[in-house]
NUMILUM-811836 format. One line per 2 residues: number of its first residue (from 1); for each residue x, z, y of N, C-alpha, C. Coordinates in steps of 0.1 Angstrom, whole numbers. Example, Ala and Ser with C-alpha at 12.3 -4.5 7.8 and 13.67 -1.06 7.14 Angstrom:
<sites>
1) 132/78/-57/123/78/-45/132/78/-33; 128/71/-22/137/71/-11/129/79/0
</sites>
This chain:
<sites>
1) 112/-35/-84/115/-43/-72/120/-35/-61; 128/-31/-60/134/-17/-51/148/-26/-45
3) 148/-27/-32/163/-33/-24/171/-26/-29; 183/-35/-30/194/-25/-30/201/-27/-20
5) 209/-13/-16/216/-18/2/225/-23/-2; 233/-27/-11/242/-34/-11/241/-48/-14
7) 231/-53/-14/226/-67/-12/213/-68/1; 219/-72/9/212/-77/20/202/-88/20
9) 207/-95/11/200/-108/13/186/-109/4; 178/-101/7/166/-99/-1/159/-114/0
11) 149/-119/-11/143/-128/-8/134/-128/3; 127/-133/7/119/-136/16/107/-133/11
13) 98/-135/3/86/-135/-3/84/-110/-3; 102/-107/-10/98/-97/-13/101/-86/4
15) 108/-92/13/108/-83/25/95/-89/29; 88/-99/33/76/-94/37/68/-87/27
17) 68/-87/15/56/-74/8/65/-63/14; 71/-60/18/80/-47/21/76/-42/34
19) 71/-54/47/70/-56/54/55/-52/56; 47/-56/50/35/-62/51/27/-47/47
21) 32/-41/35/25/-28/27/19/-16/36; 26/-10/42/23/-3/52/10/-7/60
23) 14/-18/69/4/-23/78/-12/-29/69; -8/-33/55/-17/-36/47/-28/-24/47
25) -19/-13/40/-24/-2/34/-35/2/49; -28/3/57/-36/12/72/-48/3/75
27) -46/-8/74/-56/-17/81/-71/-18/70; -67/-20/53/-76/-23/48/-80/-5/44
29) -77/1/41/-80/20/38/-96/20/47; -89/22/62/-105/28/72/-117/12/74
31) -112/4/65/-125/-9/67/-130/-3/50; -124/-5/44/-134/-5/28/-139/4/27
33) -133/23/30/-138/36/26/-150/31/32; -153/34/45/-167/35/48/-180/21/44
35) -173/13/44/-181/-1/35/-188/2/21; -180/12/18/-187/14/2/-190/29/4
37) -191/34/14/-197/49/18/-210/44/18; -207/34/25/-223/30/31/-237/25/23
39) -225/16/14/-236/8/5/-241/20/-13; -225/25/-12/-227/30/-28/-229/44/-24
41) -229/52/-14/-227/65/-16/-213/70/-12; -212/87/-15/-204/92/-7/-194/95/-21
43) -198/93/-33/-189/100/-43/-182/89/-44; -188/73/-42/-180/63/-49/-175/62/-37
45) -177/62/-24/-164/62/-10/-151/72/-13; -153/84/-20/-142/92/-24/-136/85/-36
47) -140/82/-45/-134/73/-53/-127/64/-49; -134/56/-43/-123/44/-37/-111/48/-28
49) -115/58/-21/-105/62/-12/-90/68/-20; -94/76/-29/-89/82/-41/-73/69/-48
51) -81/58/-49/-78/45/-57/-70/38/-46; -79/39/-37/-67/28/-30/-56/34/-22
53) -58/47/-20/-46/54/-15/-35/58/-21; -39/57/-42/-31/60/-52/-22/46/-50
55) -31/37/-52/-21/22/-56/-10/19/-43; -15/23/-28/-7/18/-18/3/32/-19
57) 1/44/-21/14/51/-22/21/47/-33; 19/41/-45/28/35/-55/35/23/-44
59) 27/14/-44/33/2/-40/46/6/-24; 43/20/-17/52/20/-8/64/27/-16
61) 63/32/-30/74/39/-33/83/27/-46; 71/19/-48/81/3/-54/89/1/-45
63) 87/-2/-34/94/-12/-21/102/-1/-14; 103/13/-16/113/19/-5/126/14/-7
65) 133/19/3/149/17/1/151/34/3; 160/39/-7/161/50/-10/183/50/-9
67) 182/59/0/201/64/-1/204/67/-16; 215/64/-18/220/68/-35/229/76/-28
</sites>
């Protein structure tokens, strides 16, 4: 699912996930790490942190728009 610049007219549904990933990623990252620091421990806080910083750097390099 990657824009192409030569189509502008992206759907709607996919510029907001395009939109939204970023601000997603920053907002939910520093609420969960320390939520499951707290409750599970410090290895499974590094895990998670580990996991959800892998999937949101995927998901920001699905949605870039990259120059050809």
């Amino acid at each position: 699912m990657v824009l192409n610049s030569s189509n502008n007219k992206a759907p709607a549904k996919l510029r907001f996930f395009v939109a939204a990933t970023p601000v997603a990623g920053a907002i939910v990252f520093p609420i969960v790490v320390p939520i499951v620091i707290n409750r599970f421990g410090i290895s499974s806080g590094v895990l998670t942190a580990l996991l959800l910083s892998g999937v949101w750097f995927i998901a920001m390099l699905k949605t870039s728009e990259m120059p050809h």
